[in-house]
Each structure stands twice: as C-alpha cells, then as structure tokens.
N, C-alpha and C positions, 0 to 999 in steps of 0.2 A: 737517800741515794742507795738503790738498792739492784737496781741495774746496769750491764754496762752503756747503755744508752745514758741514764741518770748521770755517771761518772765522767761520759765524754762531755755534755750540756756545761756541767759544772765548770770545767776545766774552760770550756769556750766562752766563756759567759765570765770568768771570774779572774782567770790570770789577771796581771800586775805588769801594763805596758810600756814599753820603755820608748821615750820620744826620740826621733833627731836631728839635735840643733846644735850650734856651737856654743862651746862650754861658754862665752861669756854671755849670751840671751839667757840661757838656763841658768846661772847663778845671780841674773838679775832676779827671777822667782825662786831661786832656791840657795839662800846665804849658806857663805862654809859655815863652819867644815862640811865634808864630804866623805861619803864611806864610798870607798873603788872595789869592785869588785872585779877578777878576769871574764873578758868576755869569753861566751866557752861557745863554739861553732857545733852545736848537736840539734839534740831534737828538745823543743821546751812538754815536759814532762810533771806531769801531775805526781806524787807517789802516795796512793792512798790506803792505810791499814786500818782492817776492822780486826779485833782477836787476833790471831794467827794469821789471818788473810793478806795479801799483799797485792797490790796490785796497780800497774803503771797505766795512766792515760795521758797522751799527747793533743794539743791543740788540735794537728789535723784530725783527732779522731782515731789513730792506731792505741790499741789495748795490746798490752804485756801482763802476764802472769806465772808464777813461777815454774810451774807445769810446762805451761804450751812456750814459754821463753827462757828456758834455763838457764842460757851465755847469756840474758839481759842482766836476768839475778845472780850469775855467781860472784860477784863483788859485793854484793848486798846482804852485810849480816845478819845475827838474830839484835833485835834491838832490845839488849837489857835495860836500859834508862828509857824505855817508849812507854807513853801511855797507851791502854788496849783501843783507843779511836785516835786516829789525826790524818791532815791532810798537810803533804810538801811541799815546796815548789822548789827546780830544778831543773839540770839539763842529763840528757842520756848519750855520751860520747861513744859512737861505735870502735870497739876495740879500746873503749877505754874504761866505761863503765857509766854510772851513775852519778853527780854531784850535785849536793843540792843547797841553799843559799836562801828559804825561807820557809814560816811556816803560815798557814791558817786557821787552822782548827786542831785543840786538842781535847779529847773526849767531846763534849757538849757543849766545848767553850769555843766561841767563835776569838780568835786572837788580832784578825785583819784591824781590829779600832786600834789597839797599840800599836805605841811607838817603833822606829825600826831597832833602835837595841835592845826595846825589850823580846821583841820577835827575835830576836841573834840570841838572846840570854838563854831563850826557852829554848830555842834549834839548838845550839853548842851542847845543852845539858844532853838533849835527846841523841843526838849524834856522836856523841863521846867513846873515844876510842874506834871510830869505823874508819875515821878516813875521809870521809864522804861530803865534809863539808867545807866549801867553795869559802878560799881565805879572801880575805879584803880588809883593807887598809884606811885609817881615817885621816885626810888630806885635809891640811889649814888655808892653804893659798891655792891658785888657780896655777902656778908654776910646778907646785909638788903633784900636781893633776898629768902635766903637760909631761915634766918629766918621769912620772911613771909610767902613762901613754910611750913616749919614746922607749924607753927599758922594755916594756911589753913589747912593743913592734919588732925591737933587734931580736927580743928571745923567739919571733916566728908568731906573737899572739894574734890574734883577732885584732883586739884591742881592750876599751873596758867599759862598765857599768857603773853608772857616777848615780851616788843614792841622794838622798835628800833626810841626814840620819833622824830628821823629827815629821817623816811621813808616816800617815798610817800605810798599812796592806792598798795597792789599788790605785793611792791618791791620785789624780790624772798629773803627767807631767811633773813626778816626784823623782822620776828614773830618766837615766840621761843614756842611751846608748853612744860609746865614742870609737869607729873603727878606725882602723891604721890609717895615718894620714903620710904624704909626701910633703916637700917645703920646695920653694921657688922662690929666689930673688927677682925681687920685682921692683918699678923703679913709677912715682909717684906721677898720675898724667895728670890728674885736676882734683879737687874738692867738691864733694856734694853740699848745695846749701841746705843742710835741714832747719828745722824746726830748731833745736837745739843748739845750733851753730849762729841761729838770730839771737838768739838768748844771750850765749854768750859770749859769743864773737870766735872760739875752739870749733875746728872742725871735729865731725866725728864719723866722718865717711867721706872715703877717697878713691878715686879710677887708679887703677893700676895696669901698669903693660910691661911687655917685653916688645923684644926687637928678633925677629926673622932673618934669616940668613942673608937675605938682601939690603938691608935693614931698615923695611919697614917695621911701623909700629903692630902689635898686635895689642889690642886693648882682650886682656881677660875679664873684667867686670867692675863689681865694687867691692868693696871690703870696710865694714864698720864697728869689728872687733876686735880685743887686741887683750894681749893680759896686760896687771899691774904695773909693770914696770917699763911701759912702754907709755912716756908724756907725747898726748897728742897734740900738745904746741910744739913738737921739737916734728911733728911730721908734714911736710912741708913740700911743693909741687917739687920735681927733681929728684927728692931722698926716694934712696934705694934702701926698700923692707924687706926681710924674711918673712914669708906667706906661707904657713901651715893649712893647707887643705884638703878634702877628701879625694876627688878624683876630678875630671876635667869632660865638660860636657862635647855633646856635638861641635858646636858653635865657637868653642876653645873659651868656655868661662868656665873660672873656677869655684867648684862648691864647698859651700862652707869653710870660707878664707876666713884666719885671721891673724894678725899681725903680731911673728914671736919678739921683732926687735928692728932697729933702723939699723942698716948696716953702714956706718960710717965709712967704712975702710972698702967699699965698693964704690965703682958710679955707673951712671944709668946705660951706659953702654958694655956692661959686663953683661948686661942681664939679658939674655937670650931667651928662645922658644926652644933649643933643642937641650933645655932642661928638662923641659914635660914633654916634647915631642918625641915619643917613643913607638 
C-alpha cells in the first residue's frame, strides 16, 4: 500500500461491518457475553502509519494528513508504544477529534484472524496514555445490553456497538449496530401461528395495536422478540406490552420491535397512537 488510491481500496474493501437487527435475532448467532462499545456519529476512518508517516483514509474515500489537515491531527499524539507499521480502525469526530476501537495489522503481522480481546490487548498497549481509545464494556445478559442502551440514549448518545467478543477482524454479522430507540405501549391483537408455536403450543409472535383518537384500532405490525425475562406464556391476546423500537414507518409499523415487559398495571385502552404520533 503505497498509494493513496492503495490506502482508500483497502479501507473500502476491508472495514469491519456492523449489521441491523434486534439484539434478540443477533444473540441467537452471537451467545453473551458482549462487548458495547458507544456508538460515535463521525466519519469511519482508517488510521494508517508507516515510520513517522501518518495518515487518515475514510470509507468514502477522503485522505487526511498531518500537513494538508492539521485540526484533524492535533489530538493525535506521537505514539511512544506504536510499532513502526500498523493499521486502525476508528471514528473521526468533527470538533472532537479522533477515536479509535480496533486494530489490523502490526508491522508485517496481519492481526484480523484473532480474537476481539486479543485485538483490544494489542490497541490498549499501543494506545496507552493518548486518550484515543473508544471505552466499551462487557455485558452478561441482554437486559445489561438494554439498560446501557437506555443510559446512552438519556446522555444525548447515538446509541451502541454490540461485538461478538470471540470474532475475528471482519467476521460477517459479528457486530450488532443498536441506535436510540423509543418505547410504546401496546396492547396484544392476535398471535402468529409459526412453525415453533406447532411445536410447542408457546406463541412466539404477536400483532400488536393501539387505539386512535376515535378509537379505532391501529395495528402497528408484529413483534417476535423480547428479552429474558419476559415468559411468552404469560403473553396473551389483551396484555398490554412495553415495545421498544427504532422508528415508525410510512404505513405506521413499527421497526425493530421488541417486547421489554407485559405491563400488568395498564389495559388496552391506555394504549394510544398519540404516543408515537408526533
């Protein structure tokens, strides 16, 4: 890589893509624990040193260097613990600087085949003392997931980056992107009959609605996830659920529902449209 054409290819060709689905389809292919990382809203950034050289390439193709970009570098120290060749991966926040959260290559060694904490072992050392490197947390349960998700959201975050701590570099659908979600009570319209539900007589997908100001029904969709602690014998046509979702389509169905709890102490006529009608 000895171009900056060679450096952009690389970066487009090799990032580490983060899928998005709800956290319970993802930890059916990816058992806890989990490593969270904050999601950070910039630009995804390659940071590559050769010797003394430094120099930043982004997915779409824009090159920094410390010359022709000197507010990109000046948060960016001399790196005493660097080896003389590697490559980073990272985000570039304007007005905030640099942070970065993996690595792939040091000197001649290609590092993507290990593990993710062995990849955090080597970044920490290298990164030591700068600053620069993007904290994240190892979560046991799918609730300690949700509730750091909620904490992020009220501090103003994105949201977060849910790893898969025994991926290598790349692995497809190792990385879970999770953005800020809102919640809606919702009150149970019917059951879907799957596959699963012949089996074992347990639903595990349900129609859910609210009720309109006139108070017709408005059916928002389906919903067939739910964390731990929510028994899907106890969810039942009537019960009224808390639905954590992303955002709400055209058509008024909800993306990426899934069920934080039955709310007991509600009934299906609390459960309005001018929760999400805004």
């Amino acid at each position: 890589m000895t171009s900056m054409s060679d450096l952009q290819n690389y970066v487009l060709e090799n990032y580490a893509r983060a899928v998005t689905l709800d956290l319970a389809t993802w930890l059916l292919r990816n058992p806890l624990p989990s490593v969270c990382e904050t999601k950070l809203d910039g630009i995804r950034v390659f940071l590559f040193k050769s010797g003394e050289k430094l120099v930043l390439s982004s997915k779409h193709g824009a090159m920094f260097t410390p010359k022709g970009s000197p507010k990109v570098f000046a948060r960016i120290p001399e790196f005493t613990h660097a080896p003389h060749q590697m490559i980073l991966d990272g985000e570039y926040l304007s007005g905030e600087g640099l942070f970065l959260f993996d690595i792939l290559q040091v000197d001649d060694r290609d590092v993507r085949p290990l593990l993710l904490p062995d990849r955090k072992k080597i970044l920490r050392e290298i990164l030591r003392d700068t600053g620069l490197e993007v904290p994240y947390r190892t979560m046991r349960t799918s609730e300690e997931i949700l509730d750091l998700m909620e904490e992020t959201a009220k501090k103003g975050g994105e949201g977060l980056i849910v790893k898969n701590p025994t991926s290598t570099y790349g692995q497809p659908g190792s990385w879970l992107k999770m953005k800020r979600y809102d919640t809606v009570d919702c009150f149970i319209v019917d059951y879907e009959e799957t596959q699963e539900m012949k089996r074992t007589g347990i639903p595990r997908s349900w129609h859910i609605g609210v009720y309109d100001d006139r108070g017709g029904r408005v059916d928002l969709g389906k919903v067939g996830a739910f964390v731990e602690s929510v028994d899907p014998r106890q969810v039942k046509i009537g019960s009224v659920v808390e639905i954590r979702f992303q955002n709400v389509t055209d058509d008024v169905k909800l993306r990426q529902p899934f069920i934080l709890k039955i709310r007991h102490d509600k009934t299906p006529d609390e459960c309005l449209l001018s929760q999400i009608k805004k």
